[in-house]
C-alpha positions in Angstrom: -7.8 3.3 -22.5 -11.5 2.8 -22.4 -13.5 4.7 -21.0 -15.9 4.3 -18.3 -19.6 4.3 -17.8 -20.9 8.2 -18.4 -21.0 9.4 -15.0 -25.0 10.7 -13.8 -23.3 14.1 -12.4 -20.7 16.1 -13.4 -17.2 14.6 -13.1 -16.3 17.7 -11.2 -18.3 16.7 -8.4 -15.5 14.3 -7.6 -12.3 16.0 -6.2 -9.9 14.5 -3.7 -11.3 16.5 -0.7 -14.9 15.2 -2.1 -14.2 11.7 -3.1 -16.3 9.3 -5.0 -18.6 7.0 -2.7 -17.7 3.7 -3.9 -19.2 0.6 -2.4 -17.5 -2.6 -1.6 -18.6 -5.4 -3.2 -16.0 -8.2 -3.2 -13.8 -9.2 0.4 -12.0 -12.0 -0.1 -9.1 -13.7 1.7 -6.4 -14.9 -0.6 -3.9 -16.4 2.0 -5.2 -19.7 3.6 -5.8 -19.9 7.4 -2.3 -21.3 7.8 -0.9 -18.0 6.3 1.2 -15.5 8.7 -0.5 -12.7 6.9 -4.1 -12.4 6.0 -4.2 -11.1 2.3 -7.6 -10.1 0.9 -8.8 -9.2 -2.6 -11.0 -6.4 -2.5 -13.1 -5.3 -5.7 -15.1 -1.4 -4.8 -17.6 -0.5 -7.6 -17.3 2.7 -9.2 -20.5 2.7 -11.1 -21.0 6.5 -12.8 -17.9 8.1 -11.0 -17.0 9.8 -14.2 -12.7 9.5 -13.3 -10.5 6.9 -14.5 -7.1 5.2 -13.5 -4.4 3.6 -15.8 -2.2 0.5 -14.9 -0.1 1.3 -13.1 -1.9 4.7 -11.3 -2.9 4.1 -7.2 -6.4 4.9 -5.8 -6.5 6.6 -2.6 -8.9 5.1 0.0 -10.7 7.2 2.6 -11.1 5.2 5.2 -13.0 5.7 9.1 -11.5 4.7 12.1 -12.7 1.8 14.7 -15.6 2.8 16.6 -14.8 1.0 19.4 -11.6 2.3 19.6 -13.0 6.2 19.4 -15.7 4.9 22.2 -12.7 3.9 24.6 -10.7 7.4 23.6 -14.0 9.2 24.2 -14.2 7.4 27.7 -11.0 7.9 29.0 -11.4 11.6 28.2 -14.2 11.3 30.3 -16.6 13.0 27.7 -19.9 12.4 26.6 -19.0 11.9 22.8 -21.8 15.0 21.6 -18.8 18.0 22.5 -18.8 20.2 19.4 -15.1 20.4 18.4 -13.3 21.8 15.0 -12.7 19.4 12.4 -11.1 21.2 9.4 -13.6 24.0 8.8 -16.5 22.6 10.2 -18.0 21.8 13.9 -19.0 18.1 14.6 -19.3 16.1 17.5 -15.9 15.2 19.0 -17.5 11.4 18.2 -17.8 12.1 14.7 -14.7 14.1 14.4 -12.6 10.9 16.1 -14.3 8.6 14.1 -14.1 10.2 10.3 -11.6 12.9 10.1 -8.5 12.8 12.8 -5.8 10.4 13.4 -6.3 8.4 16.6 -3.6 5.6 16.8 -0.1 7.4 16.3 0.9 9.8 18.7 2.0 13.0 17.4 5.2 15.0 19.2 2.3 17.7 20.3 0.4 14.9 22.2 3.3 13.6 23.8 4.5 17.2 24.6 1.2 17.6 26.1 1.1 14.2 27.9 4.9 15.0 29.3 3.8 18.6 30.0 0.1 17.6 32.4 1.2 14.4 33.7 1.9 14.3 37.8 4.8 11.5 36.6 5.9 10.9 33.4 10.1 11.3 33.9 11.0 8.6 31.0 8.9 10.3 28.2 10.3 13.7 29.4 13.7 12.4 29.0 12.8 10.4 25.4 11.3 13.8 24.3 14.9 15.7 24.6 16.2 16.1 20.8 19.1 13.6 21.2 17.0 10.8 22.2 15.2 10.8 18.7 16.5 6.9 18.1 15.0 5.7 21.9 12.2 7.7 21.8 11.7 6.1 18.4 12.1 2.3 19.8 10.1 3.5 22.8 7.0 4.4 20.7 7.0 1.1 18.7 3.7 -0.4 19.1 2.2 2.0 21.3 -0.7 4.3 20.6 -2.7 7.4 21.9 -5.0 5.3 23.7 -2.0 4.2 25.3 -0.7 7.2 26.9 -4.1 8.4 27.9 -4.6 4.9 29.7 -1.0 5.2 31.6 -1.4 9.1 32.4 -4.8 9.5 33.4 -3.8 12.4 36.0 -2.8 14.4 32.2 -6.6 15.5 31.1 -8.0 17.0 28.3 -10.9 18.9 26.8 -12.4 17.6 23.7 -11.6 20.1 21.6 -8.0 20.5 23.7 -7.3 16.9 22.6 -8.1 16.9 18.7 -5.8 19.7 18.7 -3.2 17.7 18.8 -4.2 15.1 16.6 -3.4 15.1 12.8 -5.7 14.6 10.3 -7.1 11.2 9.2 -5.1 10.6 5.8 -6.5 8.2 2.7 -4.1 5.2 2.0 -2.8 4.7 -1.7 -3.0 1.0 -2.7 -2.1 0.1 -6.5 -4.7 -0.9 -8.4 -5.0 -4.6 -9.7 -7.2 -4.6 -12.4 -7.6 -2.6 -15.6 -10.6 -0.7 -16.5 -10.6 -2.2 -19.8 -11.4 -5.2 -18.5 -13.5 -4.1 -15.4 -15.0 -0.5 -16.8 -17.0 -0.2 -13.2 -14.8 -1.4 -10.6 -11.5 -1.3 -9.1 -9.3 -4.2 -7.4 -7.0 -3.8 -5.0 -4.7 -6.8 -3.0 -4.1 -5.8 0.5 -2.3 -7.2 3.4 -4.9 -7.2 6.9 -2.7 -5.4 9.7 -3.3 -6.9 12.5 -0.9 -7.6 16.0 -0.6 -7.4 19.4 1.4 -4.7 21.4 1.5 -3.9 25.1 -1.1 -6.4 25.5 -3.9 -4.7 23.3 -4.4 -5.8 19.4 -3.6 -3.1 16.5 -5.3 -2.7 13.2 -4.3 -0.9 10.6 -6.5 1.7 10.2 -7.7 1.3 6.3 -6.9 -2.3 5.8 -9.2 -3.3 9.0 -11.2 -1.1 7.5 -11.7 -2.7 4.0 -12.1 -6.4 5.9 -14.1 -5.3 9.2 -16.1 -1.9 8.9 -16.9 -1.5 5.0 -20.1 -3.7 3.8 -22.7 -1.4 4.4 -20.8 2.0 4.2 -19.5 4.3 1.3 -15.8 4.0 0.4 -14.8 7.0 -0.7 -12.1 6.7 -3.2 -10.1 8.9 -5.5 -7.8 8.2 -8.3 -4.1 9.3 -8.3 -2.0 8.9 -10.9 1.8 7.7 -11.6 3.1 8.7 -14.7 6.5 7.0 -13.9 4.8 3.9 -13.2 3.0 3.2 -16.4 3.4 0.7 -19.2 5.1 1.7 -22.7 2.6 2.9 -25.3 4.0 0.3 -27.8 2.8 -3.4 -27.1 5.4 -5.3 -29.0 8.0 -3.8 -26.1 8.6 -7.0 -23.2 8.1 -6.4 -20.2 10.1 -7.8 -16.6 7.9 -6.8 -13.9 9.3 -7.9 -10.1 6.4 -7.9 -7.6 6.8 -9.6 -3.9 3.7 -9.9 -1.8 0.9 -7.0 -2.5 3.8 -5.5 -4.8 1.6 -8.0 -7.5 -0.7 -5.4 -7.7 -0.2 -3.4 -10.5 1.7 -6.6 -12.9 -2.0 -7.8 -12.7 -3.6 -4.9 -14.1 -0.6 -4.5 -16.9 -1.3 -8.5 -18.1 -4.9 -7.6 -18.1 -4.3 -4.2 -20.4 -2.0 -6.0 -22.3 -4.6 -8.8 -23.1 -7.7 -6.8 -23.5 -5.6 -4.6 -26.3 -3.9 -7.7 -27.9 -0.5 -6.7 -27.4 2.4 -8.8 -28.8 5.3 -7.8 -26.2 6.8 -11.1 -24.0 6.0 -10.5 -20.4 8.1 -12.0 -17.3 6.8 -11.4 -13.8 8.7 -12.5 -11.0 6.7 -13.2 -7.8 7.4 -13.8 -4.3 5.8 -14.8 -1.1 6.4 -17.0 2.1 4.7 -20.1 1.4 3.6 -21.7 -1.9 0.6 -23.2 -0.5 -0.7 -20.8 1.6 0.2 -17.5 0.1 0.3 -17.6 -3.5 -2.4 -14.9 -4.5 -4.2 -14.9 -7.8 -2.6 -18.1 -8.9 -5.2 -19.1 -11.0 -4.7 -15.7 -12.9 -1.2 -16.6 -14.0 -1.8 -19.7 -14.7 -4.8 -18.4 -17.2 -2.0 -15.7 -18.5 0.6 -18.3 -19.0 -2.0 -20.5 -20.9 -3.2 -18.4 -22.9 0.6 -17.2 -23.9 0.3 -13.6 -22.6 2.8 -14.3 -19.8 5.9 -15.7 -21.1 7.6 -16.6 -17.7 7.1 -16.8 -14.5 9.3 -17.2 -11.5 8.1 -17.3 -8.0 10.6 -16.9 -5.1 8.9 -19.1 -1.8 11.1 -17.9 1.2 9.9 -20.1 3.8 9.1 -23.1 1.9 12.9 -24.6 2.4 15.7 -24.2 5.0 17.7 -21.4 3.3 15.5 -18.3 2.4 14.8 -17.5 -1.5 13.9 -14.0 -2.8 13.0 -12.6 -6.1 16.5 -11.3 -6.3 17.8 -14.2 -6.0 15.7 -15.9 -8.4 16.9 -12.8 -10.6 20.4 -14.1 -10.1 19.8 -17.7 -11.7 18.9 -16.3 -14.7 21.0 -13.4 -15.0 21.8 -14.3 -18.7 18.2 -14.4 -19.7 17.7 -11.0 -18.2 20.6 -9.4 -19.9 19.6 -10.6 -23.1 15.5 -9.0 -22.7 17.3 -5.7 -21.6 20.3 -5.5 -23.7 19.2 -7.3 -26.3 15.6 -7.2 -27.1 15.1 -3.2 -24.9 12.8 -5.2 -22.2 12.1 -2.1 -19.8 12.2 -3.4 -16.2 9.4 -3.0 -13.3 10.0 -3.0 -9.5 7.2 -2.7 -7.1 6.7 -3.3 -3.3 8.8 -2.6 0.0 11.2 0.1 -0.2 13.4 -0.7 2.6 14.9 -3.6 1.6 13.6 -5.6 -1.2 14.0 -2.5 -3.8 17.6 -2.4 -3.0 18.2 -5.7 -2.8 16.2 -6.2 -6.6 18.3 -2.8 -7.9 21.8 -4.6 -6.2 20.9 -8.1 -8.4 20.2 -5.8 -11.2 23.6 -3.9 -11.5 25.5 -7.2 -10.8 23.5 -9.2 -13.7 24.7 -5.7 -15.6 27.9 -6.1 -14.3 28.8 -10.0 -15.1 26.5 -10.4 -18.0 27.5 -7.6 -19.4 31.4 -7.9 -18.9 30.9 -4.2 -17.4 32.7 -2.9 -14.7 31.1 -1.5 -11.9 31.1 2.1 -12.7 30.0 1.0 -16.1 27.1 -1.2 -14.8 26.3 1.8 -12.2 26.2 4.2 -15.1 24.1 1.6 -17.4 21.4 1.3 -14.8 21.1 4.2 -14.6 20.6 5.3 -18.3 17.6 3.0 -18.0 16.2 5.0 -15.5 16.6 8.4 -17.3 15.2 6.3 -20.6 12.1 5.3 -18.5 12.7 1.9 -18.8 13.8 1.1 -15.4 10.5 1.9 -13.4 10.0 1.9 -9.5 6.5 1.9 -7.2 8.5 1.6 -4.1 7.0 2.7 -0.5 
């Protein structure tokens, strides 16, 4: 890997509890306005940060939360916003402290101890709180946040430095990176989804992608590198690669083509991609369709689920060509790349995978099970799954 730009400071400066000020300098929307998802590309320049990142790695994000929301917290409290309170080892503001450095949308079991506990009426959440209602309590607290609870209990009160007590701290967000630094030496990309949705009658924002879209131009983003050794690309080039990559899962495919390119590797490459809607969500199109002219990418198969009546997924695209598969794993020692949602689409990808095993391979099923997972313990069955 190349190296970046010699940082002006030492590269010690930069440790995850003192990460890098980066700067945004590319927001843009991928997904048209007809989209059910607003997807941005986001490019933050790391000019003289002195770290580095491989395909494949993540780069944590340290995002702040919405002001307006920590104004509304701050007035329901009925506080001022200056009240020093503890944040880590230092005293701040109880503004500042809200706004950089605790956790202010998802209630915590202390907080809802606390509301249950100082409320003059709060019977249901006493009775969600007992230990065998974990599932309701669960379903209960979909969609609802602190601000919530303080708005429907405004008989429980708090001090300042009462209520950031029982708040956890503001955590970075890992997104895969989506460009190679061989390529871009002082940047990195990332593809996020914008959360955004209504609950309870309020809109919700995800804390670090609202961030990214809404509250970034003209602030630092600190960022740090983290890497994912399991995640990363052969060292020889002549090996193929099948990488399968729904939605934002495209991410770090992106940054491998690019590697691959910029270092003139030989190895066939297959991505499989898969979205909603061809026309309206098919990010960095124009990238594949450079890769695939330029005979880097050797296939590509995109999986549209909404764009006919019965719904089509990369593991089903899998499926239709479960001979060509076999033969790039069996055959030619392709190693094989999941990323993206771990809750179903990873199992559903790793299901496909043992039955192309299974059939293509005239295997049985303990056989295929066993096979699979040789390629795992071989490293060339590879998951960034979250």
């Amino acid at each position: 890997m190349s190296e970046v730009s010699a940082p002006s400071k030492p590269a010690s400066q930069w440790t995850r509890q003192n990460p890098f000020p980066g700067r945004l300098v590319v927001n843009k929307q991928l997904s048209t306005p007809d989209s059910e998802k607003d997807t941005r590309h986001f490019e933050i320049d790391l000019t003289n940060w002195g770290l580095s990142f491989e395909p494949g790695d993540s780069v944590a994000v340290y995002p702040t939360n919405d002001l307006p929301l920590v104004d509304e917290i701050i007035h329901v409290l009925g506080a001022k916003g200056d009240e020093p309170v503890l944040a880590g080892k230092t005293t701040k503001p109880v503004r500042e402290a809200l706004l950089r450095d605790y956790s202010i949308t998802q209630p915590t079991p202390k907080f809802l101890k606390a509301i249950a506990e100082r409320a003059a009426a709060a019977p249901m959440l006493k009775e969600l709180l007992h230990p065998d209602r974990k599932h309701d309590l669960e379903n209960y607290l979909w969609g609802a946040e602190v601000i919530d609870f303080l708005l429907d209990h405004p008989s429980a009160k708090f001090l300042p430095e009462e209520f950031v007590g029982l708040l956890t701290k503001l955590q970075p967000r890992l997104y895969s990176v989506a460009s190679s630094l061989r390529v871009f030496p002082d940047r990195v990309h990332f593809i996020v989804d914008v959360v955004k949705y209504e609950s309870r009658g309020r809109v919700r924002k995800g804390v670090c992608s609202s961030f990214m879209a809404e509250r970034a131009d003209n602030v630092p983003v600190p960022v740090y590198p983290s890497s994912a050794k399991h995640f990363h690309m052969p060292e020889d080039g002549n090996v193929p690669l099948i990488m399968i990559g729904p939605g934002t899962g495209i991410a770090p495919f992106r940054a491998f083509l690019q590697d691959r390119q910029a270092l003139g590797a030989k190895g066939k490459n297959w991505l499989f991609y898969g979205a909603q809607r061809e026309k309206c969500d098919y990010a960095y199109k124009e990238d594949w369709e450079h890769f695939t002219k330029d005979g880097l990418l050797t296939r590509l198969d995109c999986a549209w689920s909404r764009d006919q009546a019965h719904k089509v997924y990369v593991q089903n695209k899998m499926l239709e060509h479960a001979a060509d598969i076999w033969n790039w794993i069996d055959g030619e020692g392709a190693q094989f790349f999941v990323c993206g949602d771990a809750r179903r689409m990873a199992k559903d990808v790793d299901a496909a995978l043992r039955k192309i095993v299974q059939e293509q391979g005239g295997q049985s099923v303990d056989e295929a099970n066993a096979y699979v997972e040789k390629l795992k313990s071989d490293k060339r069955y590879k998951r960034d799954v979250y």
